[in-house]
C-alpha positions as CSV (number, residue, x, y, z in Angstrom):
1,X,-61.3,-161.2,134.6
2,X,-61.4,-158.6,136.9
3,X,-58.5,-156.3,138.4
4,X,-59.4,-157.4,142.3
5,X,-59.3,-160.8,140.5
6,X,-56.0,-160.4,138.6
7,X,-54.7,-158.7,142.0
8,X,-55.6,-161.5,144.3
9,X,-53.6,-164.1,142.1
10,X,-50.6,-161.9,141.8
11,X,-50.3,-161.4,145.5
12,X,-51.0,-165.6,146.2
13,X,-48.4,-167.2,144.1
14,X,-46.0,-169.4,145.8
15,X,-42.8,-167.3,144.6
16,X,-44.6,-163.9,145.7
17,X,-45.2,-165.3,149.4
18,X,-41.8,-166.8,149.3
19,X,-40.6,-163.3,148.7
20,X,-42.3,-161.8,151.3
21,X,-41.1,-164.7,154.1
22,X,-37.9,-163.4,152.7
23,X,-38.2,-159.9,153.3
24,X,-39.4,-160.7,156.6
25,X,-36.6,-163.1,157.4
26,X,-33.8,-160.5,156.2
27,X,-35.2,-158.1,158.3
28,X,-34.8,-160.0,161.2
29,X,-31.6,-161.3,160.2
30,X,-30.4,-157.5,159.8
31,X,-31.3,-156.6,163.1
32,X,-29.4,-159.9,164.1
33,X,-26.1,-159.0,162.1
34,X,-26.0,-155.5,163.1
35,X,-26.4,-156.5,167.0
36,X,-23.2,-158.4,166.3
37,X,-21.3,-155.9,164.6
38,X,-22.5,-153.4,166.6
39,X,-22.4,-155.1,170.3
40,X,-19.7,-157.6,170.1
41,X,-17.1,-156.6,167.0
42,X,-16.5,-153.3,167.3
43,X,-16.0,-153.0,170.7
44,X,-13.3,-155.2,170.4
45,X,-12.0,-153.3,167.5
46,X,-12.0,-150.5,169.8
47,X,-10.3,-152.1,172.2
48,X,-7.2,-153.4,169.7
49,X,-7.0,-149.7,168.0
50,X,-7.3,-148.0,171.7
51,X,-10.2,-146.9,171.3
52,X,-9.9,-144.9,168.3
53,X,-13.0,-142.7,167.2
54,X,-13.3,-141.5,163.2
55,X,-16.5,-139.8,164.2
56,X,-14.8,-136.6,165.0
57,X,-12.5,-136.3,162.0
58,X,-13.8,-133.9,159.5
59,X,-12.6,-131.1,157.1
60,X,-13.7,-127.5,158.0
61,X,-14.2,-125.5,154.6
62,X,-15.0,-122.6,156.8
63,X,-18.3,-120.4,157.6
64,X,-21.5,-121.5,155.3
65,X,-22.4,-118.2,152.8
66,X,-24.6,-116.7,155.8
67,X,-21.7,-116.7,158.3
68,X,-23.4,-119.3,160.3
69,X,-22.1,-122.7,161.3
70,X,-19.2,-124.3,159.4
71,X,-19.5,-126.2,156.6
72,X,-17.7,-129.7,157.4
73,X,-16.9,-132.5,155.2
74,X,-17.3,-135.5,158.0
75,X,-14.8,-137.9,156.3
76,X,-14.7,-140.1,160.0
77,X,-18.6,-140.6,159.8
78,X,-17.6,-142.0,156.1
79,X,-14.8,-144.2,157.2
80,X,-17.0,-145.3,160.4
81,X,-20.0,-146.8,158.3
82,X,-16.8,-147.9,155.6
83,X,-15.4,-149.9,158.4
84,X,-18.9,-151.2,159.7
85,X,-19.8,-152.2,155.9
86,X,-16.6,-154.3,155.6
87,X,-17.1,-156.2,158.7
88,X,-20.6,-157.0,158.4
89,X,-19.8,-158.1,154.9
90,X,-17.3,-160.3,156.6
91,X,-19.3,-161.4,159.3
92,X,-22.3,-162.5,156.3
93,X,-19.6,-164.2,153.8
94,X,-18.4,-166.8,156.9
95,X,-22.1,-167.0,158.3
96,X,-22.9,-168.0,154.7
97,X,-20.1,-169.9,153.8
98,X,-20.6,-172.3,157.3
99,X,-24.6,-172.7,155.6
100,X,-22.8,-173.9,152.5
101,X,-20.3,-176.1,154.1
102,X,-23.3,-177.8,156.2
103,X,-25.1,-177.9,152.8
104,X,-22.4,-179.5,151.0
105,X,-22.3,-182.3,153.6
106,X,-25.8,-183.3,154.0
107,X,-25.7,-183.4,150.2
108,X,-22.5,-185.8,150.7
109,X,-24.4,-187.9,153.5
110,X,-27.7,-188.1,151.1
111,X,-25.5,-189.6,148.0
112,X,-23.8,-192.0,150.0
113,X,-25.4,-195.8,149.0
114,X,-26.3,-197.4,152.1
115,X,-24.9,-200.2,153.2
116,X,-27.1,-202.8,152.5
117,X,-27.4,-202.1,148.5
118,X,-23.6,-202.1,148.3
119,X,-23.9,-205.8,150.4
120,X,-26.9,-206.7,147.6
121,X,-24.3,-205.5,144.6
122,X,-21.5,-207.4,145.9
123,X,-23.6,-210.3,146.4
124,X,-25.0,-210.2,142.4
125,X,-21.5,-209.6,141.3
126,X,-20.4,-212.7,143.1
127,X,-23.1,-214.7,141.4
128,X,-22.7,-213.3,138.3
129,X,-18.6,-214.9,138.6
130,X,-19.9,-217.9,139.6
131,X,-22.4,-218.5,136.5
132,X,-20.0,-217.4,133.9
133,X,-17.0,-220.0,135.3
């Protein structure tokens, strides 16, 4: 068996393709949840903390060995993409625990005996108490 051979079965498995609608899919999805975050979250956290910016804060450990610019540590960009991280991860834990909750109950809906075999049973059962008496 050649490699091209070997190659071409790799890449058309089922779980291989599934992984790349995947990919695709969470890189849509990213763009989706970052939109929110982005365009709808945080301006409203800016408007409850007054419109507070971290992006400026930063430590100045002075001029850089060639006495150029200084050398900054940028905590606010830090606490900025901390802050983002936390609510996207919020945002991503209730989008997927609503999925699981709609799940759960069309799992609940699908084990639910419909209405005419509970009728059939209860039918049989009455039969069966009338042939034992």
């Amino acid at each position: 068996m050649g490699m091209l051979t070997e190659f071409k079965e790799f890449a058309v498995k089922g779980n291989m393709v599934d992984m790349a609608v995947g990919i695709v899919i969470g890189a849509a999805f990213t763009s989706i949840v970052t939109s929110l975050v982005g365009d709808m979250i945080m301006p409203l956290v800016g408007y409850v903390t007054g419109g507070v910016d971290f992006s400026s804060l930063a430590i100045n450990l002075g001029s850089g060995v060639d006495g150029g610019d200084p050398v900054l540590i940028k905590y606010g960009l830090f606490l900025n993409a901390l802050i983002s991280f936390i609510i996207v991860a919020f945002v991503l834990f209730m989008i997927i625990k609503s999925i699981n909750r709609l799940k759960n109950e069309a799992e609940e809906e699908v084990e639910e005996t419909p209405r005419n075999e509970v009728l059939l049973e209860e039918i049989r059962d009455a039969l069966k108490g009338r042939s034992a008496s």
